[in-house]
C-alpha positions in Angstrom: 0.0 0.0 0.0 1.4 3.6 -1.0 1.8 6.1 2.4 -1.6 8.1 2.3 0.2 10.2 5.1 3.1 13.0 5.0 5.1 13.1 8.7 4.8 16.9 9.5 7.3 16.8 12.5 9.1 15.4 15.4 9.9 16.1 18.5 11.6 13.9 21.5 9.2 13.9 24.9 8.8 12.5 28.2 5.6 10.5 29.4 5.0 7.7 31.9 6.2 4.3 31.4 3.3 1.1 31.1 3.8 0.0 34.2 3.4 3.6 35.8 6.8 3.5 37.9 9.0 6.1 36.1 9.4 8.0 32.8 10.1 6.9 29.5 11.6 9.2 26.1 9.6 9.1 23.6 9.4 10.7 20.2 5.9 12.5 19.0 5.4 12.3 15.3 2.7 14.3 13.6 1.4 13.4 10.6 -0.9 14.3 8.4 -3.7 12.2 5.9 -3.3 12.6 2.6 -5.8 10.4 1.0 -9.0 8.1 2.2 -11.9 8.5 4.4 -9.9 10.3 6.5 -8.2 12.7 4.3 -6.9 15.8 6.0 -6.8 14.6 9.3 -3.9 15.1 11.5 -2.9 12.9 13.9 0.5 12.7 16.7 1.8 8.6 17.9 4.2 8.5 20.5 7.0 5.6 20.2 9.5 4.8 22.7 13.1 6.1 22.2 14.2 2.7 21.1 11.5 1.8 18.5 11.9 5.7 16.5 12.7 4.3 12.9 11.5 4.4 10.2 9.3 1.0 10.0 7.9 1.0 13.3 6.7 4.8 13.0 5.6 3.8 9.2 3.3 0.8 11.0 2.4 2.6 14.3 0.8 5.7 11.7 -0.7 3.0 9.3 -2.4 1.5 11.7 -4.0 4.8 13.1 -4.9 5.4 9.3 -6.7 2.3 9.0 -8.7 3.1 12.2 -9.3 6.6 11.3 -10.4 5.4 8.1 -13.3 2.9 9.7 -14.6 6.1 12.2 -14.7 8.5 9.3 -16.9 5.5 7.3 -19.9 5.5 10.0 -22.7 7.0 9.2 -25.0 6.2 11.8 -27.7 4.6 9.9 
């Protein structure tokens, strides 16, 4: 599948951890939806320090896409 997203930044951070007993780095990337359902939506996913590259970000935003994608299809009826 061709990216339907353009990364608009990034920027390193500092949230909780999973198990809520310290901090963790993370990077925020913002992207925004280029095409689909959800077109023109922007969107921010947070990965840990040690998964910021290129495939995990590419799979953490595709997978936001895709559910995005399914909210922006209901219609209610």
């Amino acid at each position: 599948m061709a990216a339907n997203y353009t990364v608009l930044s990034q920027k390193q951070s500092v949230e909780i951890n999973a198990q809520g007993t310290g901090f963790q780095n993370v990077w925020e990337v913002t992207y925004k939806v280029t095409s689909g359902p959800s077109k023109g939506t922007v969107g921010t996913v947070a990965v840990p320090e040690e998964d910021h590259n290129a495939t995990y970000v590419g799979n953490a935003i595709s997978d936001k896409i895709s559910q995005l994608d399914d909210v922006a299809k209901l219609n209610g009826t």
